[in-house]
N, C-alpha and C positions, 0 to 999 in steps of 0.2 A: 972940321971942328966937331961936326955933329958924332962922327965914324971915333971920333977920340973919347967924348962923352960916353958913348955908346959900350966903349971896350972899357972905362973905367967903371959904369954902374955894373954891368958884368962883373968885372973882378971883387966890386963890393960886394956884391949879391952871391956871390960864391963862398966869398968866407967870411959871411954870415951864416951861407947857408953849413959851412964847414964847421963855423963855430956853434951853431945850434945842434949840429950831429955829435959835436964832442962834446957838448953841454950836455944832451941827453945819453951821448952813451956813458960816461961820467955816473950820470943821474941814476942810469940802468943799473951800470955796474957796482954804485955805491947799493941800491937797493936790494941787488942779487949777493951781493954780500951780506948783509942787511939779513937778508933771510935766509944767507948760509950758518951765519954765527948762531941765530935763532933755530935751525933746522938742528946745530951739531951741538947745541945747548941741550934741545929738547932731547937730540941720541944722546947725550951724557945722563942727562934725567932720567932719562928712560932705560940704559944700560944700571946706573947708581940703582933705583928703585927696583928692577929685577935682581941683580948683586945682591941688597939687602932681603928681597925677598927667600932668595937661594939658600942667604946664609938663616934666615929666622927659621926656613923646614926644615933645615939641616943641623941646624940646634937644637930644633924641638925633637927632629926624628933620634940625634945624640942623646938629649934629655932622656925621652922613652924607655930607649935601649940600655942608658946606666940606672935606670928604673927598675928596670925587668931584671937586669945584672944585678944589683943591690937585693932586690926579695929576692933572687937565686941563691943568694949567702946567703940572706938571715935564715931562709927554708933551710938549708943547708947544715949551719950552726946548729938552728934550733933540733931540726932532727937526730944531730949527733950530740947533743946535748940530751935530749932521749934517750938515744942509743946509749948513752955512757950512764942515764941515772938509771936506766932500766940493767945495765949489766951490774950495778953499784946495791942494785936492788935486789936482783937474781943471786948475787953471791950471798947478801946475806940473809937471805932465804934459804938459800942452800946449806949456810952456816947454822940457821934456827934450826932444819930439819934435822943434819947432824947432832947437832945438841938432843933434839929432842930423842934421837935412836940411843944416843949417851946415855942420856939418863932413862931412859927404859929399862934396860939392865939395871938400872939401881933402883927400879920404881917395886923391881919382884920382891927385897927386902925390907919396904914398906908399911907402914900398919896398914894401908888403903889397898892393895893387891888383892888382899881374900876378899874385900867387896866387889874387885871389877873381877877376878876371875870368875865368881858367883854370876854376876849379869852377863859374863860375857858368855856360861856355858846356858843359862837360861833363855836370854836373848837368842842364843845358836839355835834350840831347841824349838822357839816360838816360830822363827823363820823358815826351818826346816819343815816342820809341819807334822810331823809321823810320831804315832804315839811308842814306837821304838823306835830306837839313836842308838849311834857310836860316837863314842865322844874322847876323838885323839890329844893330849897334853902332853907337856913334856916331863920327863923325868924329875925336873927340880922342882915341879910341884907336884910331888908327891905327898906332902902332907896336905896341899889342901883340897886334896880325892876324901873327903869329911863323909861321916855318917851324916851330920848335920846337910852338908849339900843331897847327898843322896834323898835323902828324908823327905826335900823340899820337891824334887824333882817326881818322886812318887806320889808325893802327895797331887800332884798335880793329872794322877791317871797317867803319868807317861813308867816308858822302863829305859833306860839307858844302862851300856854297857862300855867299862871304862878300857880305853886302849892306850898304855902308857909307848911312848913316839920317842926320835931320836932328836926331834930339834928343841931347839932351845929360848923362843920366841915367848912372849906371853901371851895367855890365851890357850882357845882351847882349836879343834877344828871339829865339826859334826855332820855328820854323816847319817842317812839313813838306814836303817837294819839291810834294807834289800839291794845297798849303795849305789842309786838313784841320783839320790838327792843329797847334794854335800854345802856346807857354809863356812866359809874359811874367815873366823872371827881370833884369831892372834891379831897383838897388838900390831904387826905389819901391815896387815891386812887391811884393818881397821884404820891405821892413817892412809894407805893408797887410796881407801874409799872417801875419805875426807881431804883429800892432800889438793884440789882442784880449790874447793872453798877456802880449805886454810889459805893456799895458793895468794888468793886473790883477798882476804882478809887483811894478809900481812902485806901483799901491793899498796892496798892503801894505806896502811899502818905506818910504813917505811918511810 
């Protein structure tokens, strides 16, 4: 009776003791779940939050770079918008200059002629230096080879001596007696040495 007791509280005690190991491992294994779902929560957080971060420097280094692309046009644009007012600008300077050689030739049958041929062989005269000159003109101002210029040119203590030339230019060119010393004052002459300033005059102008 006793040995039958004996073999049942045994069998009790065992699957109790079976049933407390299946209750805790249960227990374990609800927990270790528990803190897997928690563990691959936090790796999705944590993958999500560096994904977003990847993508924000990756946007902003895109941002940048169609930054830097955009001022590369407009520098671009703006340049050859430059380029194009300054060629827009150079022809019609070029156009002015033209004109102005145009009407140079019609400036010789002018009333105002015999006042700049006067300054321009006086002028020649002052620059040269030497109280004798050669003073080259061209043939189609032969009439204004004046007593009246000569007159003023003496008076002045200088001698010049007139050398009628084959070009055709306004103006005269002067030279010194011992030809040294020369000034090349036709009206060509005269705008190359101005044509920098005009140049830039008419830049702004335009």
């Amino acid at each position: 009776m006793i040995k039958e007791d004996y073999t049942k509280i045994n069998e009790q005690n065992a699957g109790e003791i079976v049933g407390r190991i299946l209750e805790a491992a249960k227990t374990e294994a609800g927990e270790v779940l528990e803190r897997a779902r928690k563990e691959a929560g936090a790796i999705r957080e944590k993958a999500r939050l560096e994904a977003d971060e990847k993508v924000r420097l990756e946007r902003g280094q895109l941002e940048r770079e169609l930054e830097k692309l955009k001022e590369k046009i407009f520098s671009t644009i703006n340049l050859e918008k430059k380029r194009v007012l300054l060629e827009g600008k150079n022809t019609l300077i070029t156009q002015v200059f033209d004109l102005v050689g145009q009407k140079a030739a019609e400036f010789r049958g002018a009333a105002g002629y015999a006042g700049f041929f006067r300054d321009a062989v006086l002028e020649g005269i002052k620059i040269v230096g030497d109280k004798k000159v050669e003073l080259f003109y061209s043939s189609l101002d032969d009439k204004l080879v004046s007593d009246k210029i000569m007159a003023e040119i003496k008076k002045n203590n200088l001698e010049a001596s007139w050398k009628k030339s084959d070009f055709k230019d306004l103006g005269v060119i002067i030279q010194s007696a011992d030809g040294k010393k020369m000034f090349d004052n036709r009206f060509a002459a005269r705008l190359r040495r101005k044509y920098d300033e005009l140049y830039m005059r008419l830049l702004r102008e335009v």
